[in-house]
BAFI-3210 file (N, C-alpha, C; in Angstrom, 3 decimals, decimal comma, padded with zeros to 6 digits):
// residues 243
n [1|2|3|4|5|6|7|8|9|10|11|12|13|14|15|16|17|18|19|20|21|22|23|24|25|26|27|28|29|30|31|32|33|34|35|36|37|38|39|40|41|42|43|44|45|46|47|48|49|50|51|52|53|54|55|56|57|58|59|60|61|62|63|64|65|66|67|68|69|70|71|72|73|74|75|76|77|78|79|80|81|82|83|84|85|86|87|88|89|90|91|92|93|94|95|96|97|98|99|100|101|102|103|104|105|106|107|108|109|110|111|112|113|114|115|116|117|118|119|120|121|122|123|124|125|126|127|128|129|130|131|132|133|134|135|136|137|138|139|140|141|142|143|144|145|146|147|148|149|150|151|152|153|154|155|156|157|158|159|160|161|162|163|164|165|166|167|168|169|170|171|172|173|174|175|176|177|178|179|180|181|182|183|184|185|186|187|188|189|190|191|192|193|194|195|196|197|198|199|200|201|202|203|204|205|206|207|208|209|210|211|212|213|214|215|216|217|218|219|220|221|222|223|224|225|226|227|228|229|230|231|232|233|234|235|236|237|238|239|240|241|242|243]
n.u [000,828|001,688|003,643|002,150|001,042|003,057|003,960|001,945|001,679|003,972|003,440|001,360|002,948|004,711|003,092|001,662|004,282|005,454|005,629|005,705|007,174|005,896|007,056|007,019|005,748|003,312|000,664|001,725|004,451|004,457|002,474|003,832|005,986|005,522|004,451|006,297|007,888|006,796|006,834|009,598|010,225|008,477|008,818|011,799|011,423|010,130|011,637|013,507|012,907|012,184|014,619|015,161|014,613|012,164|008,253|005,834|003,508|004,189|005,249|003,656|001,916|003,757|004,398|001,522|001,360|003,102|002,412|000,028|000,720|003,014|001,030|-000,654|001,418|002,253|000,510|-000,576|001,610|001,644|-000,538|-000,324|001,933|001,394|-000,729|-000,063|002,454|000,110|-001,186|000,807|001,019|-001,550|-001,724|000,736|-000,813|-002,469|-001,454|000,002|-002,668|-003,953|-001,984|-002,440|-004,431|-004,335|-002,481|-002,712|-001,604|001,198|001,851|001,242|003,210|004,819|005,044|004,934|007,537|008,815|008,032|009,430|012,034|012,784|012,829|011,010|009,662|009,098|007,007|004,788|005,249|004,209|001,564|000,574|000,909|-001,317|-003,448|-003,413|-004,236|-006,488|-008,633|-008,950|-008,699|-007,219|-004,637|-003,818|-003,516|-001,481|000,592|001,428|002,207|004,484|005,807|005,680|005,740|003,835|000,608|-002,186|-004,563|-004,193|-003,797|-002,394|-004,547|-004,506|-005,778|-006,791|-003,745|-003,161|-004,715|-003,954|-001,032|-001,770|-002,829|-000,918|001,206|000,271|-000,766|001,745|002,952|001,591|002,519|004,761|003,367|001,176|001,603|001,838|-000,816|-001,986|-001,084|001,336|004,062|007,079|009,915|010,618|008,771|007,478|009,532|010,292|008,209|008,166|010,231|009,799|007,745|009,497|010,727|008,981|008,295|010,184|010,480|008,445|008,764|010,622|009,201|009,182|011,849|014,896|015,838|016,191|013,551|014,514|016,712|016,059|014,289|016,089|017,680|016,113|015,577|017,843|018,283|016,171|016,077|018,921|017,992|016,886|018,277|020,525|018,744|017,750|019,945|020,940|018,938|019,326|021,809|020,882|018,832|020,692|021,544|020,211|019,014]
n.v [-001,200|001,161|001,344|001,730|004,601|006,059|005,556|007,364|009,667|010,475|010,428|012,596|015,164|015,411|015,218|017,911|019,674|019,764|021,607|023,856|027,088|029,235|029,280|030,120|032,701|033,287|035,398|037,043|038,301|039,626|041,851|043,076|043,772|045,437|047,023|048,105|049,218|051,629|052,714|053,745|054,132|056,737|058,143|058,870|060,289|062,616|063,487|064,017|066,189|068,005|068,606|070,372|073,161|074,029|074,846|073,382|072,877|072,143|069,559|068,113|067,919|066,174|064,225|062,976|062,541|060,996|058,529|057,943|057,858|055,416|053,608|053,414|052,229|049,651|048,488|047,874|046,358|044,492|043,409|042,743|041,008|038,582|038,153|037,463|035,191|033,808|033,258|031,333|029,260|028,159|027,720|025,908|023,716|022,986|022,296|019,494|018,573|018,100|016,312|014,170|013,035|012,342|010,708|008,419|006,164|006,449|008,426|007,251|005,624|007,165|008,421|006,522|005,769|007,755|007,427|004,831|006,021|007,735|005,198|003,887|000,531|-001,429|-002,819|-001,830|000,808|000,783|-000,046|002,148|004,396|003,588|003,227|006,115|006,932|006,739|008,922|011,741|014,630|013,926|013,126|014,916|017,140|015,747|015,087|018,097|018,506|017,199|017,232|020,298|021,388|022,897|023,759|022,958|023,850|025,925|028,797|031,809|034,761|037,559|039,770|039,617|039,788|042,192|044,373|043,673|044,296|046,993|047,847|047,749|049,227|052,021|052,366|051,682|053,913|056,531|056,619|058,286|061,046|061,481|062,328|065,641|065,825|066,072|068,178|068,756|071,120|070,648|068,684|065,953|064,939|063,335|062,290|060,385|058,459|057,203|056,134|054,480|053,009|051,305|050,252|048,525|046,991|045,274|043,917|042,576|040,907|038,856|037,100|035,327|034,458|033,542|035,301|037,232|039,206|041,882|042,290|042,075|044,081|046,601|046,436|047,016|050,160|051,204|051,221|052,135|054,600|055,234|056,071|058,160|060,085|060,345|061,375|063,214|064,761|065,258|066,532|069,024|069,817|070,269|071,979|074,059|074,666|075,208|077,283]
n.w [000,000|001,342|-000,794|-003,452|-002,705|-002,275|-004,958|-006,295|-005,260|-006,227|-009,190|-009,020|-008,379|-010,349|-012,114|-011,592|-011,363|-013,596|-015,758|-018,782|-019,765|-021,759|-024,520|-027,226|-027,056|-027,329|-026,732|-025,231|-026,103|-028,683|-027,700|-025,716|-026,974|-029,000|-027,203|-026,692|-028,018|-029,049|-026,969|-027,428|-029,696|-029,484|-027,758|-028,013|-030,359|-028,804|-027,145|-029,046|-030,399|-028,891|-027,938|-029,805|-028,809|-028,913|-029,125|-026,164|-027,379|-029,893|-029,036|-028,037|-030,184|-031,827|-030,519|-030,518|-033,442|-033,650|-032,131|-033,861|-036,412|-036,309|-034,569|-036,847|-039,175|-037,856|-037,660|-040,301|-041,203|-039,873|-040,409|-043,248|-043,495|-041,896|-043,184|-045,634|-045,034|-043,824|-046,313|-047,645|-046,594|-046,354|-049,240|-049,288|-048,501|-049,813|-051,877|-050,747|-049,896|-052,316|-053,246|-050,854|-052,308|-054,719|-054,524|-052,555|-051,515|-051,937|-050,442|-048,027|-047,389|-047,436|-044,866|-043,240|-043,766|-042,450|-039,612|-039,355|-039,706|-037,143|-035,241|-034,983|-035,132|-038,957|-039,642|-037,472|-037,635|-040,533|-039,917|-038,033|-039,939|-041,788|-040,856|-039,542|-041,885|-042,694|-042,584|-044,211|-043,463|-041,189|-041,974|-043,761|-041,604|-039,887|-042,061|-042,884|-040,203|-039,950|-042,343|-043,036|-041,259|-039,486|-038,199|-038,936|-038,106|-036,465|-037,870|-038,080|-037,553|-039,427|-038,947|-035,583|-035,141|-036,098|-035,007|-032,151|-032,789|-033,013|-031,101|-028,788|-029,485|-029,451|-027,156|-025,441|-026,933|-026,025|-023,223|-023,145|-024,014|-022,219|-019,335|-020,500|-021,321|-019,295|-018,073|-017,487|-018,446|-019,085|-020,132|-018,235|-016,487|-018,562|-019,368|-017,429|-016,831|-019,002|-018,841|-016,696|-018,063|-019,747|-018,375|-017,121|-019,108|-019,868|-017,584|-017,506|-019,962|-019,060|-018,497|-020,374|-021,333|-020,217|-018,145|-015,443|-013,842|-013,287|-014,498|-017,225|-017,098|-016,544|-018,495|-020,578|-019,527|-019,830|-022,859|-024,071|-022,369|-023,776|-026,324|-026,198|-024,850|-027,134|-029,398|-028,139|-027,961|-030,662|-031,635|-029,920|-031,090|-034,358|-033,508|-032,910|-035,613|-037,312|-036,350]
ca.u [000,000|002,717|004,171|000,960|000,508|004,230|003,645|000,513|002,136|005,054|003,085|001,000|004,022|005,343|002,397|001,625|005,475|006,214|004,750|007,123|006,878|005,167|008,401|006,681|005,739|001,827|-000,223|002,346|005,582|004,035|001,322|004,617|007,418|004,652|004,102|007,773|008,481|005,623|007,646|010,996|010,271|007,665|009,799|012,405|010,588|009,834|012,519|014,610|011,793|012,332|016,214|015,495|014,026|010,241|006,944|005,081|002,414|004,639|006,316|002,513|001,108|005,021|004,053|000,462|000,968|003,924|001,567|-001,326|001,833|003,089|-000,084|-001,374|001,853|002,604|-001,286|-000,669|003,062|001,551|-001,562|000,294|002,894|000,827|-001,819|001,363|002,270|-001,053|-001,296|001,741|000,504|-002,304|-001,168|001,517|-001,592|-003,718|-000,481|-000,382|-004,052|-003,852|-000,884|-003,047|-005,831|-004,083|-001,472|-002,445|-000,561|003,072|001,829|000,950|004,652|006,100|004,518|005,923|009,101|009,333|008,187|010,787|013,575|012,504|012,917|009,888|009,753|008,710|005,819|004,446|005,115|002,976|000,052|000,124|000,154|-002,088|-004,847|-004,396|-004,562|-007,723|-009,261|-008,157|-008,210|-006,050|-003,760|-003,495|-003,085|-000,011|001,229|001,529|002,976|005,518|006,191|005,892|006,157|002,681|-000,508|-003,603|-005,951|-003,922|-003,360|-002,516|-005,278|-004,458|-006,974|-005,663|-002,457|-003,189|-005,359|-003,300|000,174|-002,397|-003,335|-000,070|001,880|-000,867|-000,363|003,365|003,500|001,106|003,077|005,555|002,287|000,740|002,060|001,833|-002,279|-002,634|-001,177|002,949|004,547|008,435|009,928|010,953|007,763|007,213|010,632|010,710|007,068|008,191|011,272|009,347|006,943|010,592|011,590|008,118|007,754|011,677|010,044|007,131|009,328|011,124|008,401|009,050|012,748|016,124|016,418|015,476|012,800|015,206|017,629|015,426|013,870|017,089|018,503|015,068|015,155|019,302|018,278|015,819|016,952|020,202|017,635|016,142|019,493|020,583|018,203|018,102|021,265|021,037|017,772|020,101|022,678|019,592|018,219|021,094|022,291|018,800|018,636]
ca.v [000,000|002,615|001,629|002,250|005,358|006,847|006,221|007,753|010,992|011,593|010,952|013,851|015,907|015,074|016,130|019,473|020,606|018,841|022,395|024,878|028,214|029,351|029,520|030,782|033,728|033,469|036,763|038,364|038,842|041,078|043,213|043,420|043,994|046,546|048,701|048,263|049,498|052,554|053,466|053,602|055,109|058,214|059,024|059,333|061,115|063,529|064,067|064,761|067,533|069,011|069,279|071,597|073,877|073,808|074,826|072,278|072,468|071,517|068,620|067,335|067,085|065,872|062,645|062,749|062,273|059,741|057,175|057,883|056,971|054,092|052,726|052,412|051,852|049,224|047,218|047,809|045,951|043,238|042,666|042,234|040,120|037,686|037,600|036,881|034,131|032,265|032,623|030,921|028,302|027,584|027,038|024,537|022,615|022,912|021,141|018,550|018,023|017,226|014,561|013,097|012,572|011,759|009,196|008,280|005,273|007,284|009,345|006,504|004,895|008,565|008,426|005,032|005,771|009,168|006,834|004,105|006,695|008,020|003,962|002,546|-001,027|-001,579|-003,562|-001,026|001,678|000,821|-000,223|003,567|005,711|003,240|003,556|007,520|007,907|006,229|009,956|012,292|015,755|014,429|012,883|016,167|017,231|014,712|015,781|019,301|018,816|016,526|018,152|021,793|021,899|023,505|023,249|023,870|024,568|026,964|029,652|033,102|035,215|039,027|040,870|040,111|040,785|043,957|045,074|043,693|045,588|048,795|048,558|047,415|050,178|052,981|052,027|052,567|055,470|057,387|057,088|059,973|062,065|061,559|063,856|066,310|065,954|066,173|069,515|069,099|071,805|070,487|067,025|065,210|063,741|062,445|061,052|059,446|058,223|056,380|055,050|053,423|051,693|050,815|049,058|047,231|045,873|044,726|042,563|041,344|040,213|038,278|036,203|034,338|034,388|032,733|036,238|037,854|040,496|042,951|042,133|042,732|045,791|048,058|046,684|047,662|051,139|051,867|051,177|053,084|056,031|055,816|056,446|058,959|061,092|060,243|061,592|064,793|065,371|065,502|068,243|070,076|070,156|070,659|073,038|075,770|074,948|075,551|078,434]
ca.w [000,000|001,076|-002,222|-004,074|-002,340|-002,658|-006,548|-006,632|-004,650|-007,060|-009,829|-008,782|-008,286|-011,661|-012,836|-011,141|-011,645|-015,302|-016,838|-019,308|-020,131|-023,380|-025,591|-028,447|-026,324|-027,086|-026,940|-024,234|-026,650|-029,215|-027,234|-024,827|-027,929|-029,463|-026,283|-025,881|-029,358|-029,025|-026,262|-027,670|-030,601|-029,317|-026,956|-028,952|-031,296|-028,857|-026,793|-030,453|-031,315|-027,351|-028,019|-030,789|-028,278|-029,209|-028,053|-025,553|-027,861|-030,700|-028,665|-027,785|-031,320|-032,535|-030,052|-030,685|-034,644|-033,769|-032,416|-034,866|-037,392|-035,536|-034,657|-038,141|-039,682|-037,526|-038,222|-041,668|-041,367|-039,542|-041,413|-044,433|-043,051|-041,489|-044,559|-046,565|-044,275|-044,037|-047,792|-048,424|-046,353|-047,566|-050,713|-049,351|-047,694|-050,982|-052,711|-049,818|-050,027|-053,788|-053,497|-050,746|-052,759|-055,943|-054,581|-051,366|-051,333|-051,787|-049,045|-046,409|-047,260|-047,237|-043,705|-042,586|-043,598|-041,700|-038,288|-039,355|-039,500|-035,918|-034,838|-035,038|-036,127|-040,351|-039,564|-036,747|-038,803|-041,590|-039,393|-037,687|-040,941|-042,435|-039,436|-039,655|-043,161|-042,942|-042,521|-045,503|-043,047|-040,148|-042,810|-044,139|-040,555|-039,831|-043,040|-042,439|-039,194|-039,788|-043,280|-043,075|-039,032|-039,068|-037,426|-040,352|-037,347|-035,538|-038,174|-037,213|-037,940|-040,087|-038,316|-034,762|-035,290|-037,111|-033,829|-031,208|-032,980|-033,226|-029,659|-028,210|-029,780|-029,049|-025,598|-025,198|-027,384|-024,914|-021,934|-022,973|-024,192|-021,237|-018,772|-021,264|-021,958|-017,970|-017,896|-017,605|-018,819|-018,965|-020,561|-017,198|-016,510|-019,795|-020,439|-016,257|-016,947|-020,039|-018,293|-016,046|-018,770|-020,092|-017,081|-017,094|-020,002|-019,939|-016,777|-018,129|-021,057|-018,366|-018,551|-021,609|-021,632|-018,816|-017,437|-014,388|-014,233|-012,926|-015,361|-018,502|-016,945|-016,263|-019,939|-021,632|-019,521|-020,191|-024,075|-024,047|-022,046|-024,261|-027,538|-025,684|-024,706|-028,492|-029,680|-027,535|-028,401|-032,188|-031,429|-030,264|-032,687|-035,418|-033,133|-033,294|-036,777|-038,149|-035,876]
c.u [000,867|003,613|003,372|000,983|001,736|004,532|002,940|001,406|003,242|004,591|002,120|001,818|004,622|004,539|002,042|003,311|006,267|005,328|005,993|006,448|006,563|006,277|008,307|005,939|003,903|001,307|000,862|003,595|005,078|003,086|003,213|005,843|006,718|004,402|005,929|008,619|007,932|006,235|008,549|010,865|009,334|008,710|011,211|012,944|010,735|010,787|013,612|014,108|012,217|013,693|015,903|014,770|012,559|009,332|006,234|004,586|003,444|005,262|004,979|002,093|002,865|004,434|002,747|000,483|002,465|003,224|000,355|-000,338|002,251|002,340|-000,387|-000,105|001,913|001,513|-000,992|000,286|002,436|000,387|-001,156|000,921|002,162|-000,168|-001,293|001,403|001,259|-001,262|-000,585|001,118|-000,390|-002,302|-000,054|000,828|-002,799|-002,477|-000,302|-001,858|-004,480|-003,070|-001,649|-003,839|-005,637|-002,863|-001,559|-001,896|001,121|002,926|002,008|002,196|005,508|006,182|004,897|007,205|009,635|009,234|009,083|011,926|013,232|012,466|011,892|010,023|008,857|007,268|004,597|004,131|003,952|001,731|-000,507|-000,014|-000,667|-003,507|-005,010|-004,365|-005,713|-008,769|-008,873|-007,853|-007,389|-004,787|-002,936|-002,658|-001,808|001,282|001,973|002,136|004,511|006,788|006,628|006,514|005,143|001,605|-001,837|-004,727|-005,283|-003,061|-003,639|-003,768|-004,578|-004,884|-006,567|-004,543|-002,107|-003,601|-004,504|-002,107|-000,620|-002,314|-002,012|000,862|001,199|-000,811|000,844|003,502|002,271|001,430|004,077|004,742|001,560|000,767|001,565|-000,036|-002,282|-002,090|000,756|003,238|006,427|008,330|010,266|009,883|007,171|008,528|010,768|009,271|007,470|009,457|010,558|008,737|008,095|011,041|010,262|008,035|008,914|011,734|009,542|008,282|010,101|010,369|008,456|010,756|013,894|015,825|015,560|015,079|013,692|016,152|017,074|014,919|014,913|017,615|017,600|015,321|016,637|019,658|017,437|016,043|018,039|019,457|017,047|017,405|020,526|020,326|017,475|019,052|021,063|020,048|017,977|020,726|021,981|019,460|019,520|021,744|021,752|018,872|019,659]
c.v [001,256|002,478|002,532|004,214|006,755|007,067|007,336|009,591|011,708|011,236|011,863|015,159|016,132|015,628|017,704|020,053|020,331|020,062|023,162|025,964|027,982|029,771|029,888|031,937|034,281|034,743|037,803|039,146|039,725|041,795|043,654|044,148|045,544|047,388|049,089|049,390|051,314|053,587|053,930|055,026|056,636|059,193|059,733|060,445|062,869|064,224|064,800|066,060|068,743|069,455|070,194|072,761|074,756|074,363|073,475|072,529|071,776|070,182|067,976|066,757|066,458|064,317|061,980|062,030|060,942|058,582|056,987|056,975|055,807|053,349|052,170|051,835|050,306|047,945|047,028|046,589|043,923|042,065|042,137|041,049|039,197|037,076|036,816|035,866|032,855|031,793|031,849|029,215|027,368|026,934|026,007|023,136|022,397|021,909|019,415|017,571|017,052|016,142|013,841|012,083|011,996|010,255|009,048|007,146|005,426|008,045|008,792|005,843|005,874|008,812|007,906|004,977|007,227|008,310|005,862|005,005|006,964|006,712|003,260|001,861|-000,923|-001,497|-002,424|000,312|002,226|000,768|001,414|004,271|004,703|003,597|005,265|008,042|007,550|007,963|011,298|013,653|015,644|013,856|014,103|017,076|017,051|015,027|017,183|019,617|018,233|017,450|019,499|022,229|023,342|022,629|023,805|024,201|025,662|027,931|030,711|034,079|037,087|039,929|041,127|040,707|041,965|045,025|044,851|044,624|047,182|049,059|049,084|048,607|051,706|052,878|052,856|053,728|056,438|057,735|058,249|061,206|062,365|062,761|065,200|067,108|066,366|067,299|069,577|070,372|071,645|068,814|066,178|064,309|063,015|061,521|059,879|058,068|056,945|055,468|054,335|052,629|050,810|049,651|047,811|046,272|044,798|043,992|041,833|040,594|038,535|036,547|034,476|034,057|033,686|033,908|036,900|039,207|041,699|043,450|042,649|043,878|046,490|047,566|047,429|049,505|051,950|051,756|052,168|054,706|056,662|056,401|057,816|060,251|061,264|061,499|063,494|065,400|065,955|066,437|068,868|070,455|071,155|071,837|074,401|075,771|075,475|076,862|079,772]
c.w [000,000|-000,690|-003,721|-003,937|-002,610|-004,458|-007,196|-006,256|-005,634|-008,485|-010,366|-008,793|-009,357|-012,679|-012,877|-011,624|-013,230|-016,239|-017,601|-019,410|-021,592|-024,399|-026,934|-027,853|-026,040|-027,320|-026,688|-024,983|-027,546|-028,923|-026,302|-026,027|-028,370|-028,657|-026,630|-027,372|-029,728|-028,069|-026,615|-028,539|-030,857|-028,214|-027,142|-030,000|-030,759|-027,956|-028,301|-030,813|-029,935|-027,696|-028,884|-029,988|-028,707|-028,548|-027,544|-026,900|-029,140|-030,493|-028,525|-029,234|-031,900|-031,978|-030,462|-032,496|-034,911|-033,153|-033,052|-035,872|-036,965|-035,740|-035,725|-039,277|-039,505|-037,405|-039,198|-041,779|-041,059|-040,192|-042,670|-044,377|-042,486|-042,174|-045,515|-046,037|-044,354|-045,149|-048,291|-048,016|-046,191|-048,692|-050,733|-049,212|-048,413|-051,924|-051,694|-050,397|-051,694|-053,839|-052,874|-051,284|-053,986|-055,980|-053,084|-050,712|-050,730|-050,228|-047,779|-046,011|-046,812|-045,463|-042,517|-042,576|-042,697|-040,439|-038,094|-038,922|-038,024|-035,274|-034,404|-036,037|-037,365|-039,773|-038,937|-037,024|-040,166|-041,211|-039,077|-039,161|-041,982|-041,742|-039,408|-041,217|-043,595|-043,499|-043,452|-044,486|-041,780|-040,776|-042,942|-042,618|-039,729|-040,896|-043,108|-041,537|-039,277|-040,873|-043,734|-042,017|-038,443|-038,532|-038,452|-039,494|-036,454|-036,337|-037,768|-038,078|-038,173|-039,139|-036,953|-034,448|-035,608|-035,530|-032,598|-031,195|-032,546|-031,633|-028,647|-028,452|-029,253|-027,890|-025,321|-025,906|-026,708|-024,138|-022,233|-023,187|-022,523|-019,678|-019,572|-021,200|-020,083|-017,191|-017,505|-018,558|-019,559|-019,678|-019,470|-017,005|-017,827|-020,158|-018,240|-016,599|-018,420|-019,677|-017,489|-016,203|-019,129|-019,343|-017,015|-017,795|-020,242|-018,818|-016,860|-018,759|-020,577|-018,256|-018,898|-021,952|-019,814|-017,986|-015,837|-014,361|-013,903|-013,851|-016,718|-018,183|-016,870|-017,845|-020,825|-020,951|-020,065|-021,926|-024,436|-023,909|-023,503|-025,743|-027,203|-025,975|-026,068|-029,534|-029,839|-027,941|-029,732|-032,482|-031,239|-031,233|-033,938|-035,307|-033,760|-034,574|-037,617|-038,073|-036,696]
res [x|x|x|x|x|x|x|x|x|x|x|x|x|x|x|x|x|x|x|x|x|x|x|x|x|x|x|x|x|x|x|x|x|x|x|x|x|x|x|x|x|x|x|x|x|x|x|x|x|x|x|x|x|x|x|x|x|x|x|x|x|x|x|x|x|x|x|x|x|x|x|x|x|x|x|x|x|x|x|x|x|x|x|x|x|x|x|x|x|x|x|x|x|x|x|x|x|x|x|x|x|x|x|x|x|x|x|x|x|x|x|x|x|x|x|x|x|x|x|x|x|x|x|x|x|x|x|x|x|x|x|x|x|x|x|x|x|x|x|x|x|x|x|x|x|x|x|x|x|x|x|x|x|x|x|x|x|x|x|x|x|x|x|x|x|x|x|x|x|x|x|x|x|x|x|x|x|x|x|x|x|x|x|x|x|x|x|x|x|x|x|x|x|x|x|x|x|x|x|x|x|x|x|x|x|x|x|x|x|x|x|x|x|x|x|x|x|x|x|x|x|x|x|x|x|x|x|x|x|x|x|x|x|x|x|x|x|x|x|x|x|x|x]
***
């Protein structure tokens, strides 16, 4: 019984702690890359426009029309790119779909011999991709995965991606406006205010990667910053050469 019972316990344990992180980063890497990016580059933006010694109001709409730009550039970029993408693959899994259906013999051997090489026995082999090629769409399915190293039910959808980049970016490029709309007068609270989304999102990120949240937050805010003070700099310059 204690034997029974000491199995039973660590293969509970085995189960509860046998989990990984999401290593393809899921939702959190690009709403998190996209604020992170919204940030970078408004702030940027608007600290470069402040070095040239500016009016607030000119430094507000300078940020204001850098994440209108952003934002929709940055839907546009992804909608494309990801429409592109599914289309291609589609059309690898419309060529697929035709060999199945036109030689599905070659296919069920092409099948057997991919689980042979991986060391399953002949015999064993043939029985499994004979039993799932019984069904022509998880064939296709098996096919696709083994073949391409896709999943034909878990394509990325255009439209998300287009809205999540829009939002995700529109986000971070607010926090240096921000201050600003709520009655600042000076750039300090807009560029501390955006260091400190800097440092967040360079924790979150932490998430999905070896590092420790502390560790990705001060590199995201000392990259930042440094585009920031960059940036400033060269507004000057501008500023009195223009002037």
């Amino acid at each position: 019984m204690s034997i029974i019972e000491t199995d039973a316990v660590l293969h509970e344990a085995h189960r509860d702690n046998h989990t990984h992180r999401d290593v393809n980063g899921g939702w959190l890497r690009p709403a998190v890359f996209g604020a992170m990016d919204g940030l970078v580059s408004n702030l940027a933006l608007m600290t470069g426009v402040a070095g040239g010694a500016v009016s607030q109001q000119t430094i507000v709409i300078t940020g204001l029309a850098g994440l209108a730009a952003g934002a929709f550039s940055m839907a546009a970029g992804e909608y494309t790119s990801v429409a592109s993408q599914r289309e291609l693959v589609e059309a690898e899994l419309d060529v697929e779909r035709r060999e199945l259906r036109k030689h599905p013999t070659d296919e069920m051997r092409e099948l057997a011999a991919l689980y042979e090489s991986r060391g399953v026995e002949p015999a064993l082999a043939q029985e499994v991709a004979r039993q799932l090629s019984k069904d022509p769409e998880q064939a296709l399915e098996i096919h696709a995965r083994e073949e391409l190293g896709i999943d034909p039910g878990d394509l990325p959808s255009p439209l998300v991606a287009a809205l999540s980049s829009f939002g995700a970016f529109a986000l971070g490029a607010l926090l240096p406006v921000l201050p600003y709309l709520l009655g600042a007068t000076v750039l300090w609270p807009a560029v501390l205010l955006a260091l400190v989304g800097l440092f967040g999102c360079g924790a979150v990120v932490a998430r999905v990667t070896a590092r420790t949240w502390w560790f990705s937050g001060l590199r995201q805010l000392v990259l930042g910053g440094a585009a920031a003070a960059i940036t400033y700099g060269l507004g000057s310059l501008f500023g009195v050469a223009v002037g």
